[in-house]
KOLLUMSE-191700 format. One line per 4 residues: number of its first residue (from 1); for each residue x, y, z of N, C-alpha, C, O, CB. Coordinates in Angstrom, 3 decimals. Glycine has a CB too. Layout:
NUM	X:Y:Z:X:Y:Z:X:Y:Z:X:Y:Z:X:Y:Z  ...
END
This chain:
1	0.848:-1.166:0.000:0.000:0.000:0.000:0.890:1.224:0.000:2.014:1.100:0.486:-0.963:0.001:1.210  0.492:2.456:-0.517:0.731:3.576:-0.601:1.347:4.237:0.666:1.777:3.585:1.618:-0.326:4.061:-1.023  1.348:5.725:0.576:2.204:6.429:2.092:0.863:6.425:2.785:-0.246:6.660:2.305:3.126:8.361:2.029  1.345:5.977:4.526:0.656:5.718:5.786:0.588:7.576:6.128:1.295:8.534:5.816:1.717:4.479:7.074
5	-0.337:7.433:6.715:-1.117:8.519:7.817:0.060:9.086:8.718:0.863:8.327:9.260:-2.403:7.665:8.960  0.109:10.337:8.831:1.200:10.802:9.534:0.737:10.705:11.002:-0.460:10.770:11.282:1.634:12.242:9.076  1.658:10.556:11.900:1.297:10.306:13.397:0.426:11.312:14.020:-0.036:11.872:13.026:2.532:10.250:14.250  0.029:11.759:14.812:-0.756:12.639:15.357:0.463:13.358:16.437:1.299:12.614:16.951:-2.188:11.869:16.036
9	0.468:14.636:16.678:1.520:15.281:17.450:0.722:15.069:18.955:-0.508:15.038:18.984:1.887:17.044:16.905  1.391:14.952:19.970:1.383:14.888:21.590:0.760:15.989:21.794:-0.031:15.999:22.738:2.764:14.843:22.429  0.936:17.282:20.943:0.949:18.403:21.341:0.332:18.984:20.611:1.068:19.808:20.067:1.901:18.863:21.555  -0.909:19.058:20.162:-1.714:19.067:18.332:-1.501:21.000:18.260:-1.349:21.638:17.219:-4.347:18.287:18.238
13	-1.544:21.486:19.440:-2.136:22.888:19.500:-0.587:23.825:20.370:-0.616:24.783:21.144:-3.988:22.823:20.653  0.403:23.177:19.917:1.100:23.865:20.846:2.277:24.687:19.878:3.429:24.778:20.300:1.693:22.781:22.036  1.989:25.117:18.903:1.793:26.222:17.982:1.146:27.417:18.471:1.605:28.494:18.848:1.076:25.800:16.915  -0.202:26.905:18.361:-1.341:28.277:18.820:-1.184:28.585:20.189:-1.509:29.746:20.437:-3.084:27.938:18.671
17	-0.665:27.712:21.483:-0.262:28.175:22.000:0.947:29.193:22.926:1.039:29.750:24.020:-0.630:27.742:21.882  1.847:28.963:21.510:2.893:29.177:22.150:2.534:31.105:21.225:2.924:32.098:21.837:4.515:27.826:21.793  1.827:31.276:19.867:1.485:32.299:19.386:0.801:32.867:20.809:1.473:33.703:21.413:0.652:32.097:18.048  -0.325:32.523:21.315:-1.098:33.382:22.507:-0.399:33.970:23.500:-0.620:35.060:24.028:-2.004:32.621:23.261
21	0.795:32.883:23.816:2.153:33.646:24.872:2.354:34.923:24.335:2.229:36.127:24.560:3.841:32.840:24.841  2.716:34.113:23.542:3.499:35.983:22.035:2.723:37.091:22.090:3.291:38.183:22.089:3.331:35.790:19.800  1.209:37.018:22.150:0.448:37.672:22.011:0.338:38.547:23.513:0.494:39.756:23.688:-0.569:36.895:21.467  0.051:37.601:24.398:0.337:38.150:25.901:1.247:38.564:26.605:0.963:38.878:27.761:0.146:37.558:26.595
25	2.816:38.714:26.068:4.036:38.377:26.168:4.224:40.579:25.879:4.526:41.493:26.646:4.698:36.780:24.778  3.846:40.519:24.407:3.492:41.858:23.936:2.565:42.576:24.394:2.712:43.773:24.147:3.238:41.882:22.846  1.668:42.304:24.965:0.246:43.145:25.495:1.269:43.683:26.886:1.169:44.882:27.146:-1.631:41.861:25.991  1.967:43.080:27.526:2.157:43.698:28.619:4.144:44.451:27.975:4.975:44.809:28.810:1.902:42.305:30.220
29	4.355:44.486:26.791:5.670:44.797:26.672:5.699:46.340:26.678:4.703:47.040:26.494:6.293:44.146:25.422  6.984:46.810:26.917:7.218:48.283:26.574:6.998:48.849:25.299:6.436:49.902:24.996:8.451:48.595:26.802  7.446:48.120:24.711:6.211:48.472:22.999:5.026:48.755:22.918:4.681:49.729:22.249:5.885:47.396:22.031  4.001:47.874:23.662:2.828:47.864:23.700:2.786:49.156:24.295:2.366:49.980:23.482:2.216:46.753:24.283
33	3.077:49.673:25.466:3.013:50.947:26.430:3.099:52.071:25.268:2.206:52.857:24.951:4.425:51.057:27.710  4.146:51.976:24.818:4.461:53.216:23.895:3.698:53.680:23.006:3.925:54.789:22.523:5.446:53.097:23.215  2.600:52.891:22.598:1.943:52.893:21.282:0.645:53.358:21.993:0.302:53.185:23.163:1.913:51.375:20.327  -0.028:54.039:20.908:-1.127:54.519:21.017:-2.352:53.873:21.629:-2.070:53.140:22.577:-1.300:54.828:19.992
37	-3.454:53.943:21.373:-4.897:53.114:21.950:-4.517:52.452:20.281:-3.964:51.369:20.091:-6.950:54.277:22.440  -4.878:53.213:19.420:-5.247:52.869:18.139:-4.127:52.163:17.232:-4.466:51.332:16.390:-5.718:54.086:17.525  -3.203:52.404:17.365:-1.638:51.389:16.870:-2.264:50.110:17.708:-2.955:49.280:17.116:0.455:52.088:17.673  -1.923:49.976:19.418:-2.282:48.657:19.779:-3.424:48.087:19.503:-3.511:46.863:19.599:-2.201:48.514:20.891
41	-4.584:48.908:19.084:-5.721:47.714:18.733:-5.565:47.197:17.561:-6.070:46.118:17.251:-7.161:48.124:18.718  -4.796:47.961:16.716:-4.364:47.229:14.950:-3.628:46.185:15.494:-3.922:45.018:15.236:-3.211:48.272:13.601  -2.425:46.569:16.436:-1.142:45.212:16.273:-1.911:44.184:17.138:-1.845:43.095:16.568:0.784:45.572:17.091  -2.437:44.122:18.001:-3.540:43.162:18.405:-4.409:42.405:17.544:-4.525:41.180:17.570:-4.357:43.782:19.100
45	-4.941:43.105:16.872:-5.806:42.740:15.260:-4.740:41.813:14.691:-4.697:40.830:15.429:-6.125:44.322:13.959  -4.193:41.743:14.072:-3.381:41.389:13.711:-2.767:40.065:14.042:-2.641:39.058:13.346:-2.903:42.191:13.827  -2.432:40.307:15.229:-1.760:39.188:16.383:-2.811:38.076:16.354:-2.546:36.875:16.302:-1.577:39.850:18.176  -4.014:38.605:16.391:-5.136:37.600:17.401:-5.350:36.706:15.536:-5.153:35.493:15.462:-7.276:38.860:18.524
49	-5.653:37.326:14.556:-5.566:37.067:13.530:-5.166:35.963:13.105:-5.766:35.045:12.546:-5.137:37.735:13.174  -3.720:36.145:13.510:-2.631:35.167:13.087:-3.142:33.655:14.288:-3.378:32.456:14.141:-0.680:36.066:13.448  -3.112:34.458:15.219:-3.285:33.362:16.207:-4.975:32.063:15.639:-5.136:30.862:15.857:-3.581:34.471:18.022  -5.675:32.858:15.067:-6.990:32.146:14.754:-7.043:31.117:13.366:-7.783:30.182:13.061:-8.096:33.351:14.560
53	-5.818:31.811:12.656:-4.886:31.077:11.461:-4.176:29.792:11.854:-4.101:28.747:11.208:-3.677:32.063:10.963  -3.579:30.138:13.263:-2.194:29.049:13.610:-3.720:27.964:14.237:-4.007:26.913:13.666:-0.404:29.832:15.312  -4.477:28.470:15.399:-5.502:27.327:15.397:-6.205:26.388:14.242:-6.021:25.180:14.097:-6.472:27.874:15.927  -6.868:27.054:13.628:-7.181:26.060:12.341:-6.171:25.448:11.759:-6.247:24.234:11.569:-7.784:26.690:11.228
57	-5.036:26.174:11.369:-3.961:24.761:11.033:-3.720:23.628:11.903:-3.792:22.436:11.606:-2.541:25.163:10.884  -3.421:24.161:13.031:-3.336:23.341:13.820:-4.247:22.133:14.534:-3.843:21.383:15.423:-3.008:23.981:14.377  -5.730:22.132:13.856:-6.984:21.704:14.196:-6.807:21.025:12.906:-7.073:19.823:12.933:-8.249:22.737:14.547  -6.356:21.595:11.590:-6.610:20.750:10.583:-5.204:19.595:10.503:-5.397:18.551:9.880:-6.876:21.732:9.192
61	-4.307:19.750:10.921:-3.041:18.836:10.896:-3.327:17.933:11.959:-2.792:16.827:11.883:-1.588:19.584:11.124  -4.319:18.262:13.277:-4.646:17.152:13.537:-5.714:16.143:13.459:-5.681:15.189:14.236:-4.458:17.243:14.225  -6.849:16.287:12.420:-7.675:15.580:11.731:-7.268:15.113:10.950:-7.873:14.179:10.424:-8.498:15.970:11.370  -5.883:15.587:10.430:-5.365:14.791:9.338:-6.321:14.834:7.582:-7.241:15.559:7.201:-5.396:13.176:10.098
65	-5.457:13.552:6.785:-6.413:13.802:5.231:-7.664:13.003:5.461:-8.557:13.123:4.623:-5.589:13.115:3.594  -7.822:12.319:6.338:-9.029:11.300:6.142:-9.293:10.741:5.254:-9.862:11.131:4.234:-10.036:11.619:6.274  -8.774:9.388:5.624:-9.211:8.319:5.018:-10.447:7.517:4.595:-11.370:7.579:5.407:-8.772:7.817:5.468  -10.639:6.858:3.620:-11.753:6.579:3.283:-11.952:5.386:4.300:-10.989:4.728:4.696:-11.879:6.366:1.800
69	-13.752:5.043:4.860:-13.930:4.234:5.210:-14.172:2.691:4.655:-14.173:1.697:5.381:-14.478:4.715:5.661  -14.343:2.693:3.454:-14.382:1.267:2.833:-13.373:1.142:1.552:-12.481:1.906:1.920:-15.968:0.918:2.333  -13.064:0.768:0.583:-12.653:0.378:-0.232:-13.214:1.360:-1.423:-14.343:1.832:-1.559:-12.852:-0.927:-0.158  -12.072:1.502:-2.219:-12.223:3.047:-2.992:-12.141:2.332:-4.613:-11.208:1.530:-4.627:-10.572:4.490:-2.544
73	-12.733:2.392:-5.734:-13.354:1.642:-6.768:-13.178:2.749:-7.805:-13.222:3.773:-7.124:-14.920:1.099:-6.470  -13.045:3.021:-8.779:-13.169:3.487:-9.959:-14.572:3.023:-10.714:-15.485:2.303:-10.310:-11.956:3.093:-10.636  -14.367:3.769:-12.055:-15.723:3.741:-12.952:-15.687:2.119:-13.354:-16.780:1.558:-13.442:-15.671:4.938:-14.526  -14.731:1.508:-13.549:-15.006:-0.183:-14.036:-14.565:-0.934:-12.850:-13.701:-1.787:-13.054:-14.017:-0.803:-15.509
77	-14.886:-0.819:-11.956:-15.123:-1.586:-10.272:-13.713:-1.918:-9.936:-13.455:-2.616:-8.956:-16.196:-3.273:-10.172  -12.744:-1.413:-10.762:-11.628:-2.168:-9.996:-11.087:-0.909:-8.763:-11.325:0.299:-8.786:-10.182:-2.717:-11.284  -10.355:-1.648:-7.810:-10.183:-1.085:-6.544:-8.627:-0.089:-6.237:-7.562:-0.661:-6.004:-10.292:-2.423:-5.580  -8.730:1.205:-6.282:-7.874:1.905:-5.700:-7.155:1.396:-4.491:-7.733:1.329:-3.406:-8.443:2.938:-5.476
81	-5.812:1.007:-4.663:-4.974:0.578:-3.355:-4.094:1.584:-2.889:-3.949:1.699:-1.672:-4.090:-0.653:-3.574  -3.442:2.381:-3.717:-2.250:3.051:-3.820:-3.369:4.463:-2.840:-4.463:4.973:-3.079:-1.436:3.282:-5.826  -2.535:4.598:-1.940:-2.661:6.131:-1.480:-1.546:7.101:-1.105:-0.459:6.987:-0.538:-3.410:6.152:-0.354  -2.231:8.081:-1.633:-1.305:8.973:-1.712:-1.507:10.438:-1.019:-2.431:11.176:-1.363:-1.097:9.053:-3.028
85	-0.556:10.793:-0.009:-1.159:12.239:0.450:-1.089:13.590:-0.342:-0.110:13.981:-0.976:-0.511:12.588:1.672  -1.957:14.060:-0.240:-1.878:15.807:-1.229:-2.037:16.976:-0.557:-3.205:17.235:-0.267:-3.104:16.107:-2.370  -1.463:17.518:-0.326:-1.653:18.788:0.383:-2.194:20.150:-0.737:-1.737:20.526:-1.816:-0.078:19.121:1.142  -2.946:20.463:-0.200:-3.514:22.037:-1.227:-3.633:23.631:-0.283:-3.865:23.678:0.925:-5.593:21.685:-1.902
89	-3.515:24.271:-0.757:-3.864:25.564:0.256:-5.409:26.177:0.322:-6.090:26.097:-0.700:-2.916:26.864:-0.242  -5.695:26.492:0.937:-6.728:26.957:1.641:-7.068:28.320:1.918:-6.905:28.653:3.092:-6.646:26.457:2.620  -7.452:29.095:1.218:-7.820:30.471:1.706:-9.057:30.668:3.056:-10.078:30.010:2.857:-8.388:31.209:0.304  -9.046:31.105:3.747:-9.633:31.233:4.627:-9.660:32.516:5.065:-8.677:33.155:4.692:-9.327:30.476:5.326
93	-10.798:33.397:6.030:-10.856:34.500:6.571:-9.975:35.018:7.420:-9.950:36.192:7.789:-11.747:34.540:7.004  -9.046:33.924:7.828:-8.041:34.097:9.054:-6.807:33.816:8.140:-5.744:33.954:8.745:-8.245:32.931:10.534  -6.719:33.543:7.148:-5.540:33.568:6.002:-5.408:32.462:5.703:-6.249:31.642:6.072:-4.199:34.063:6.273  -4.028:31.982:4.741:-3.962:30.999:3.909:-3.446:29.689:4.941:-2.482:29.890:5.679:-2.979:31.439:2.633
97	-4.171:28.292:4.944:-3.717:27.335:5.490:-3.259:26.166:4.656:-3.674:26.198:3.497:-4.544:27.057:6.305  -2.546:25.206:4.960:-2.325:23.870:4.022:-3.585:22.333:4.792:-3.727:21.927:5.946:-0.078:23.353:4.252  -4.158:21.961:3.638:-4.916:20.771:3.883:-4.474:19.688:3.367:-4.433:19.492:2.152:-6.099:20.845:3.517  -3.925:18.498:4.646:-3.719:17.294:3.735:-5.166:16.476:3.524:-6.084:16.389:4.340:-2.532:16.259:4.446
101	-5.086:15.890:2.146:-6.001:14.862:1.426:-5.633:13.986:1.132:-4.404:13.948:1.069:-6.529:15.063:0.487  -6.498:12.546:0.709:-5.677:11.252:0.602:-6.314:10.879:-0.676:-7.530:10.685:-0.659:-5.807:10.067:1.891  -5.750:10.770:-1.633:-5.982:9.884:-2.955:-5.255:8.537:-2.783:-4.434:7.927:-2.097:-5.381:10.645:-4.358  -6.304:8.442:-4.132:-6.530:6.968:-4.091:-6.325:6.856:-5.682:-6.745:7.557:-6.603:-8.139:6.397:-3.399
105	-5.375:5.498:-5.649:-5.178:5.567:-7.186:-4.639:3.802:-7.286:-4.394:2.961:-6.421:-3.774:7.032:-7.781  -4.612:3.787:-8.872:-4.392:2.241:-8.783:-2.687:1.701:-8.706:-1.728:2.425:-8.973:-5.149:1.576:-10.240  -2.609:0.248:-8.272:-1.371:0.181:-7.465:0.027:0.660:-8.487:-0.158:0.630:-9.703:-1.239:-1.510:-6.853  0.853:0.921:-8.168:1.939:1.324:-9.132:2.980:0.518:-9.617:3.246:-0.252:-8.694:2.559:2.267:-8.662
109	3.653:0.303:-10.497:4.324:-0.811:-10.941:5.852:-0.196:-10.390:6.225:0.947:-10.654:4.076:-1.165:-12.723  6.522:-1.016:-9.712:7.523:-1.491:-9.073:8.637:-2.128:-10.004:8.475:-3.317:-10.277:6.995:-2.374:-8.142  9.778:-1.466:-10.539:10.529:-2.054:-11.267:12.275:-2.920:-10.583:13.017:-3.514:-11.365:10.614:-0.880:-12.270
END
């Protein structure tokens, strides 16, 4: 069979969390102080943004491509074995993410 399912991380979200530090890290920095009401609610905007970006990736890398539940067939019944992962990008409101997908294709010849 084709390439296996990537493992699942220990830590699925510890990306987005380590962005929210960042985020809280700056809310209380001397930067933050210096800046206006209206500068910090943009760089906040911004921040929280990114942070709602790094969650959904991070929500989608751990659902993974999903696999089919039964046996995958073409138009003349014969059976897709070979899988293969595909990653595509994703536009989204919170910005661009990567989605893995799993094709299915017939087995490949081995020389």
């Amino acid at each position: 069979m084709g390439a296996m399912a990537r493992p699942i991380e220990a830590q699925p979200f510890e990306r987005s969390e380590e962005a929210f530090g960042d985020i809280v890290g700056f809310a209380g920095s001397q930067e933050a102080d210096e800046m206006t009401e209206s500068e910090l609610e943009r760089e906040l905007e911004q921040r929280v943004r990114e942070l709602k970006r790094q969650l959904l990736q991070d929500h989608l890398d751990r659902r993974g491509g999903g696999a089919a539940i039964g046996p995958v067939r073409d138009k003349a019944g014969q059976e897709r074995i070979e899988v293969r992962e595909h990653e595509r990008k994703l536009r989204t409101t919170f910005g661009d993410v990567e989605v893995r997908r799993w094709g299915y294709g017939a087995a490949l010849l081995r020389s």
